[in-house]
DRENNULUM-147665 format. One record per residue (C-alpha): residue number from 1; residue in three letters; y, x, z. Coordinates in Angstrom, 1 decimal, padded with zeros to 4 digits. Example, Ala and Ser with C-alpha at 12.3 -4.5 7.8 and 13.67 -1.06 7.14 Angstrom:
BATOR resi resn     c2     c1     c3
BATOR    1  ala -004.5  012.3  007.8
BATOR    2  ser -001.1  013.7  007.1
! end
This chain:
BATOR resi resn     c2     c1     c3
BATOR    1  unk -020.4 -014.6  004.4
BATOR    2  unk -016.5 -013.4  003.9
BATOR    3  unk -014.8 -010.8  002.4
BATOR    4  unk -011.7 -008.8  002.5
BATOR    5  unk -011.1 -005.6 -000.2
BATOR    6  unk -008.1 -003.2 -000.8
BATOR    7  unk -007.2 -001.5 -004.3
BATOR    8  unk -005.5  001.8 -004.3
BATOR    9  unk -002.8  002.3 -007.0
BATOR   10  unk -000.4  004.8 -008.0
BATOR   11  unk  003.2  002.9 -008.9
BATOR   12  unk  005.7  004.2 -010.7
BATOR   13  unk  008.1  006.8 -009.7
BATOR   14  unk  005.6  007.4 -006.2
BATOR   15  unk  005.1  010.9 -007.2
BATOR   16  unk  007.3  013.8 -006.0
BATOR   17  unk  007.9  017.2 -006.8
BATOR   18  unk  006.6  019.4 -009.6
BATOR   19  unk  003.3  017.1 -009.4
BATOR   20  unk  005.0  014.1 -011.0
BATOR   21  unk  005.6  016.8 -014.3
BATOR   22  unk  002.4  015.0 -015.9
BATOR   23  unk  003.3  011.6 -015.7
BATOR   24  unk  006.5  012.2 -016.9
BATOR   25  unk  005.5  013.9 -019.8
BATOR   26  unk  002.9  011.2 -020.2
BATOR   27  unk -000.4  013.2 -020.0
BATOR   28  unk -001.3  011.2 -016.7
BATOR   29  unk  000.3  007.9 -016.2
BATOR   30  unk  000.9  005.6 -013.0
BATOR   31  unk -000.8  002.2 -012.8
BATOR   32  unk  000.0 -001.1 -013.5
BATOR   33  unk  000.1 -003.2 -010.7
BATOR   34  unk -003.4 -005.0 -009.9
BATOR   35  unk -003.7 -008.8 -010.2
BATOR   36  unk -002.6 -011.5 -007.9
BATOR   37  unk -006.1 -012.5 -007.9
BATOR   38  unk -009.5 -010.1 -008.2
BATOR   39  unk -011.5 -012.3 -010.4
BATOR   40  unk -013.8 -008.9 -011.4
BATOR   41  unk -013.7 -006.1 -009.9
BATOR   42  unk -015.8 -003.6 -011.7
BATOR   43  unk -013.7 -005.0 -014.7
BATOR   44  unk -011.0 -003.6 -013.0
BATOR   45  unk -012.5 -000.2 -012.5
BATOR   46  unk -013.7  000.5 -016.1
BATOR   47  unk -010.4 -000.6 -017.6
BATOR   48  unk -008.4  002.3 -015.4
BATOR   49  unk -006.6 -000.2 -013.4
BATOR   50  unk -007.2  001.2 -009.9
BATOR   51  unk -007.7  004.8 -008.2
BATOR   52  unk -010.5  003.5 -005.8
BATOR   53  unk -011.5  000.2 -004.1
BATOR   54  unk -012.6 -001.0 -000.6
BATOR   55  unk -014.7 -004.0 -000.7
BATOR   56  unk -016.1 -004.7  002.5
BATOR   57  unk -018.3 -007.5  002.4
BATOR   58  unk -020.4 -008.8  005.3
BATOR   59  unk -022.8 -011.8  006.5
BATOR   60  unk -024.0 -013.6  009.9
BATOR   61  unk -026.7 -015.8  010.6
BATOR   62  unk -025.8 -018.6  013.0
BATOR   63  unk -028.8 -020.8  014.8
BATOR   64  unk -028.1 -023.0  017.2
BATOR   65  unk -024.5 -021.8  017.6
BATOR   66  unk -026.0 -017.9  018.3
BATOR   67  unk -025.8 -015.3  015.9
BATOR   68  unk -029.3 -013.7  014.9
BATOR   69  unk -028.5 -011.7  011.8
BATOR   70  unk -025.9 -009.9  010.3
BATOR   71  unk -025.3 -006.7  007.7
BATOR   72  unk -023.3 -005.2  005.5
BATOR   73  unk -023.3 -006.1  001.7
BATOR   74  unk -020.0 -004.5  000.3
BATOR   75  unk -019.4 -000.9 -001.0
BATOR   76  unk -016.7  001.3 -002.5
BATOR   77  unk -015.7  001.5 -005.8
BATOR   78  unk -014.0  004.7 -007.2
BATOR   79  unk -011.9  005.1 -010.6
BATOR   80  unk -011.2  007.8 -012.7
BATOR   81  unk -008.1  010.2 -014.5
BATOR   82  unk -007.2  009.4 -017.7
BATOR   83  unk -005.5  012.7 -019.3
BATOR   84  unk -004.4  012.8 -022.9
BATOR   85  unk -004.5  016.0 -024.9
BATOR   86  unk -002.6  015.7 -028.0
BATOR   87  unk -004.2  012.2 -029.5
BATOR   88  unk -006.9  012.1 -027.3
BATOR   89  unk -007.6  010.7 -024.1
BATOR   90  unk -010.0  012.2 -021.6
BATOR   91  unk -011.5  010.6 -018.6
BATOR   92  unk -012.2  012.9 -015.4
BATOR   93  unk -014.5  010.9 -012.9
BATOR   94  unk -012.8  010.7 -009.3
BATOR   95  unk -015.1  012.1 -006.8
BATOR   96  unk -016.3  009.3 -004.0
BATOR   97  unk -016.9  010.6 -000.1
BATOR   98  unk -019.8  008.9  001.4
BATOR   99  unk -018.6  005.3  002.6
BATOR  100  unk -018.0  005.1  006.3
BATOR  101  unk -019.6  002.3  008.4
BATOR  102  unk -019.6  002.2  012.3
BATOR  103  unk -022.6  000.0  014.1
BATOR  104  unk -020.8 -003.7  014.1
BATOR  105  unk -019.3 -005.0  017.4
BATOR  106  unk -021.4 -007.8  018.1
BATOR  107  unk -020.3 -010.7  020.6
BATOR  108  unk -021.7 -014.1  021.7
BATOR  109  unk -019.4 -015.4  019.1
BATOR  110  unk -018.3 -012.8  016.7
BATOR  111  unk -019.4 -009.8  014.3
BATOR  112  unk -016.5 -007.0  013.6
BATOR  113  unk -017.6 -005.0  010.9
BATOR  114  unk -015.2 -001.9  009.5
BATOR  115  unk -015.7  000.6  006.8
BATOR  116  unk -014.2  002.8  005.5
BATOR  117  unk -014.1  004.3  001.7
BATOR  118  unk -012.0  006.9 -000.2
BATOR  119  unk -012.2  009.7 -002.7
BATOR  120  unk -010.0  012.4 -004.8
BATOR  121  unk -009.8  012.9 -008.3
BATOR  122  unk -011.3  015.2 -010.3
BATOR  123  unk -008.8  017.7 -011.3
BATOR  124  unk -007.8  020.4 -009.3
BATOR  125  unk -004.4  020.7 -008.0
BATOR  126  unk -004.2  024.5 -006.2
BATOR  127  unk -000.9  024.9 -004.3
BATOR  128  unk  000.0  026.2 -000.9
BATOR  129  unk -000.3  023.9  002.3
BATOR  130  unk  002.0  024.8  004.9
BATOR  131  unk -001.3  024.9  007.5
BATOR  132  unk -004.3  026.4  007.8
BATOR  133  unk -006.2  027.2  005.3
BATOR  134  unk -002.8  027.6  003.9
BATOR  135  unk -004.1  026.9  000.1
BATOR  136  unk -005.8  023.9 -001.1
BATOR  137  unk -007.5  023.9 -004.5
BATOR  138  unk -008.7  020.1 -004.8
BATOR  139  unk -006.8  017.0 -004.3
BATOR  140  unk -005.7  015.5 -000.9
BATOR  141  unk -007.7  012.3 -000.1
BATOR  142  unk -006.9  009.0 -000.3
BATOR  143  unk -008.6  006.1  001.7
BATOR  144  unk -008.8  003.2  003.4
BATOR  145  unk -010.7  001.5  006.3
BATOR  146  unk -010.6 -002.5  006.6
BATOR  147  unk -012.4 -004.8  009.4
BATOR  148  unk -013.6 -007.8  009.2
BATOR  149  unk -014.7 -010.2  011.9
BATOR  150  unk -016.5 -013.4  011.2
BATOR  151  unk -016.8 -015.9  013.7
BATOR  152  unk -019.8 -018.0  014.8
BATOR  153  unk -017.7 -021.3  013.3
BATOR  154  unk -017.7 -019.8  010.1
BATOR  155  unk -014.2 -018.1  010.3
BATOR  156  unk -013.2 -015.2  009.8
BATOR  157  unk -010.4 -012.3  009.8
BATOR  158  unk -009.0 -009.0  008.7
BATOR  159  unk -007.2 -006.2  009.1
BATOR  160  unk -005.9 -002.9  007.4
BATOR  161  unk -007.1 -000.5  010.7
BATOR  162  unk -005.8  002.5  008.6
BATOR  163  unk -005.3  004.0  005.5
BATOR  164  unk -003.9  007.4  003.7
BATOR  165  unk -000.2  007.9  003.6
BATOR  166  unk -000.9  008.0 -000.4
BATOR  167  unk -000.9  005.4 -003.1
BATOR  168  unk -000.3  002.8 -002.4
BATOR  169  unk -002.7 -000.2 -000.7
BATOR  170  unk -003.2 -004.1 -002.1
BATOR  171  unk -005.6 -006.3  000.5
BATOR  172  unk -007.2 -009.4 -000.7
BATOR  173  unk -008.7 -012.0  001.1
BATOR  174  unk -012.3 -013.6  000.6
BATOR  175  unk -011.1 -015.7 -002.2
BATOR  176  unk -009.8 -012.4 -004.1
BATOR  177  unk -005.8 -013.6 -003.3
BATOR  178  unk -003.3 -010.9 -002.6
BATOR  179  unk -002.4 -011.2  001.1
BATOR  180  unk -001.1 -007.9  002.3
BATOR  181  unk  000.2 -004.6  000.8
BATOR  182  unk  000.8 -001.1  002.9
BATOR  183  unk  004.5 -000.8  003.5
BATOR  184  unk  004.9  002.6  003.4
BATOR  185  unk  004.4  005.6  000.9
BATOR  186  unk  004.5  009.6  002.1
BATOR  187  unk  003.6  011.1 -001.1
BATOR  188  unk  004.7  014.9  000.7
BATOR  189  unk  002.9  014.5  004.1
BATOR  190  unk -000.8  013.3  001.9
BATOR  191  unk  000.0  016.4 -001.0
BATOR  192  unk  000.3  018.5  002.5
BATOR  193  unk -002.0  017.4  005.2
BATOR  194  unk -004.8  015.0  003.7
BATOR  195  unk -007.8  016.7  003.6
BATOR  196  unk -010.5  018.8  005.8
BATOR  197  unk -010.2  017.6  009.6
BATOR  198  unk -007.2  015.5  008.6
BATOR  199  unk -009.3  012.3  007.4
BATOR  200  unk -011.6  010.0  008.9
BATOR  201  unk -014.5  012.3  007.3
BATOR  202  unk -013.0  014.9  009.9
BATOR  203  unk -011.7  013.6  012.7
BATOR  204  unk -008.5  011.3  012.1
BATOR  205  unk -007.5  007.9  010.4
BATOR  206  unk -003.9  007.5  009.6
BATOR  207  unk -002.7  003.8  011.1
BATOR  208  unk -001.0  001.9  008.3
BATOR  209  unk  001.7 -000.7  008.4
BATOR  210  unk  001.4 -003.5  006.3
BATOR  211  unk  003.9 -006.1  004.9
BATOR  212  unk  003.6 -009.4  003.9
BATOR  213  unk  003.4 -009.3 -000.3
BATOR  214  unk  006.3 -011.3 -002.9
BATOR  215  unk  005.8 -014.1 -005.2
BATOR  216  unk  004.2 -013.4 -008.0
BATOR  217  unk  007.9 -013.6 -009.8
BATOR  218  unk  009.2 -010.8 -007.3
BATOR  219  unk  006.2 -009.1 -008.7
BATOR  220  unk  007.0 -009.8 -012.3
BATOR  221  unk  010.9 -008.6 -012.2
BATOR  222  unk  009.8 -005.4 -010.7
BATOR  223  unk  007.6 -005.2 -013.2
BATOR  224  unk  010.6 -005.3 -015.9
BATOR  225  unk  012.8 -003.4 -013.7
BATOR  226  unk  010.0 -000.2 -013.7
BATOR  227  unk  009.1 -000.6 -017.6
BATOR  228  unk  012.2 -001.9 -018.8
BATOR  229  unk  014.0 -000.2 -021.5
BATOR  230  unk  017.4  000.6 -019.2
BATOR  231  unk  017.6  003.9 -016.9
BATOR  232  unk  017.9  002.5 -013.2
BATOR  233  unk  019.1  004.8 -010.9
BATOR  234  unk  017.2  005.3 -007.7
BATOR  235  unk  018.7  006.3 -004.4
BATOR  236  unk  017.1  007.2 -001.3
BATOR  237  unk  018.5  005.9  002.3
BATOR  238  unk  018.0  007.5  005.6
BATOR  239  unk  017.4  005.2  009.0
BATOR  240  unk  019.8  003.3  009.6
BATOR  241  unk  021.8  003.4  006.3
BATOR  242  unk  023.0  000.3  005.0
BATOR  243  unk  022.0 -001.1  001.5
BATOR  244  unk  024.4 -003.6  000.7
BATOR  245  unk  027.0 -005.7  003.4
BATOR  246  unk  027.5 -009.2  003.6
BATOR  247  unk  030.4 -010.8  001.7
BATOR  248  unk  031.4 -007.3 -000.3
BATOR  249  unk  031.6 -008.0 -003.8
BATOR  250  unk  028.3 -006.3 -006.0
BATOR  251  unk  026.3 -007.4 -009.2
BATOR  252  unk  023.2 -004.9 -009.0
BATOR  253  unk  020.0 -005.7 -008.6
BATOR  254  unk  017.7 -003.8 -005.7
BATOR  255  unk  014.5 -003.3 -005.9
BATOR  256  unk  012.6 -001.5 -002.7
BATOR  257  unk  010.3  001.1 -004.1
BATOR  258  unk  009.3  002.1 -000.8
BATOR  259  unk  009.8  001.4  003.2
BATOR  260  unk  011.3 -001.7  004.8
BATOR  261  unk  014.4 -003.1  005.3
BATOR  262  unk  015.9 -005.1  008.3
BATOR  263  unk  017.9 -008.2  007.2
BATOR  264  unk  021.3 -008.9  009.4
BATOR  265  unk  022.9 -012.1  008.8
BATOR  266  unk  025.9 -013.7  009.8
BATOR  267  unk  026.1 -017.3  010.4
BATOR  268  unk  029.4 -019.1  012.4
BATOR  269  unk  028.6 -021.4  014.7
BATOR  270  unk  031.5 -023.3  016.1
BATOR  271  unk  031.3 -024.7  019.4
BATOR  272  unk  033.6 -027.5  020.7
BATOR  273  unk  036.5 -025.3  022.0
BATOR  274  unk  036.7 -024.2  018.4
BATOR  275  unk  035.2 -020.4  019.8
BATOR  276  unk  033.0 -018.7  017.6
BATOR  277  unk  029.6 -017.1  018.2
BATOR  278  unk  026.9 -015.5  015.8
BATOR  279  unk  023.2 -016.4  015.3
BATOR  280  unk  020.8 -014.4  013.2
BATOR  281  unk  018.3 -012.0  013.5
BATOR  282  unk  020.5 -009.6  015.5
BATOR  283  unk  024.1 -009.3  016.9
BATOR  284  unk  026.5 -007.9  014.2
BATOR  285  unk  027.6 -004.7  014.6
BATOR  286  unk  030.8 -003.9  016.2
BATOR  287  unk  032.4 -002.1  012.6
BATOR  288  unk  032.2 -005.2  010.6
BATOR  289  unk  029.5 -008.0  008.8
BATOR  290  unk  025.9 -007.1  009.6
BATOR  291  unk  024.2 -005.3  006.7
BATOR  292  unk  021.2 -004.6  005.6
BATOR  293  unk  019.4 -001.5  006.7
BATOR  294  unk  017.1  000.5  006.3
BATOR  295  unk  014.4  000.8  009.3
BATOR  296  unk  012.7  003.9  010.5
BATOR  297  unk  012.0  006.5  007.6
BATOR  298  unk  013.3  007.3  004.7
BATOR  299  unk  013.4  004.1  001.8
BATOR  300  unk  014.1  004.8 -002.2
BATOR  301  unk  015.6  001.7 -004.2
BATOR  302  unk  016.0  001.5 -007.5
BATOR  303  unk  019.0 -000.3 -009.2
BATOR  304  unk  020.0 -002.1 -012.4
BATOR  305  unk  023.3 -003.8 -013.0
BATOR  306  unk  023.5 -007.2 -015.6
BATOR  307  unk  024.2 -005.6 -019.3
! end
């Protein structure tokens, strides 16, 4: 038997637009990031700590080095609003959509399972959509679909197939670890365009990048920079702007809120007629140092300088 399961969260400043008026003004909040390790799920769901969850969890049955059995045992999990009117607080149940579960790929070796699992809350949001049916009265939906393929040797593998443009997506391993998180949030396109037809309960799953996650002290300082007591001010880059250069004097503190960033760095290397050449992970650019960039798509940081 293995494992692999996503949690959906909503992190701070991810919300654009007149939409993020009630978590400013506190009467929804954002989450709390989820823990490095998922020691109990439905823990985490009745404590409000995630907008919906994607456990897929699967078995073979190995005899004589052939598989005979295999299934399904996971499911999704969906959370709910908290909304606070005056000194109350009010829970709204999130509404689930039907978990999606294709027939497994079976091989001499290997079982892929996938499934898929999402939801929307349970407040209305009416607005115009710039499409047909031009006005949308419930939320967009968000979702996930994993795969997980379990070998005949007893190992197995994962992978985030797709996933809504909106919140953002944790995957943990069979041992309940962090592993992975979605790079990428597009809080506009999901408001706009994810519902109807435009989900796999239509006919379309969104592909989603995924990034390697921090330590868990990365983690914990953007923790303090998001809930600390100071004002950071957060700027958002186009492709190809650059961040920060090499050798220029700075004291702030970055911290990616979104998107990716490529690294270019500058090392000498001398050969033995004294010429120098440049290794990294690119050639610098003809202007100057390399810098650090941002990659395709927009990216928002947020920075804090030392008091």
């Amino acid at each position: 038997m293995s494992s692999v399961t996503s949690i959906s969260w909503i992190p701070s400043e991810a919300i654009e637009g007149p939409a993020k008026i009630p978590f400013e003004l506190g009467i929804t909040h954002y989450d709390d990031p989820p823990p490095d390790v998922i020691e109990d799920l439905d823990e985490l769901r009745r404590t409000d700590r995630f907008r919906e969850a994607n456990e897929l969890r699967a078995f073979i049955e190995v005899e004589d080095g052939r598989i005979v059995d295999h299934g399904h045992l996971g499911q999704g999990h969906i959370g709910a609003t908290t909304v606070k009117v005056g000194p109350a607080a009010v829970r709204f149940p999130a509404v689930q959509l039907p978990d999606i579960r294709p027939e497994p790929e079976v091989s001499e070796t290997s079982v892929r399972f996938v499934q898929t699992v999402g939801g929307r809350m349970g407040l209305p949001t009416p607005r115009p959509v710039p499409h047909r049916p031009f006005a949308q009265f419930w939320p967009s939906i968000a979702w996930t679909t994993l795969a997980l393929t379990i070998n005949a040797d007893g190992t197995s593998s994962h992978e985030l197939v797709g996933a809504s443009p909106f919140p953002r997506h944790w995957i943990y391993d069979h041992e309940g670890r962090l592993v992975e998180k979605s790079a990428l949030i597009d809080f506009k396109k999901w408001f706009n365009d994810s519902f109807g037809d435009r989900t796999p309960w239509g006919a379309y799953d969104s592909p989603a990048v995924v990034t390697a996650v921090g330590s868990a002290l990365e983690r914990q300082l953007s923790t303090t920079i998001m809930r600390g007591g100071k004002k950071a001010r957060i700027r958002t880059l186009k492709e190809g702007d650059s961040l920060m250069e090499q050798g220029k004097p700075g004291s702030d503190v970055f911290l990616i809120l979104d998107g990716m960033f490529v690294v270019e760095r500058s090392v000498p290397e001398r050969s033995s007629a004294n010429e120098v050449h440049w290794s990294g992970a690119c050639e610098p650019p003809p202007s100057g140092p390399p810098r650090r960039r941002a990659s395709p798509k927009r990216r928002r940081t947020r920075s804090t300088s030392p008091s």
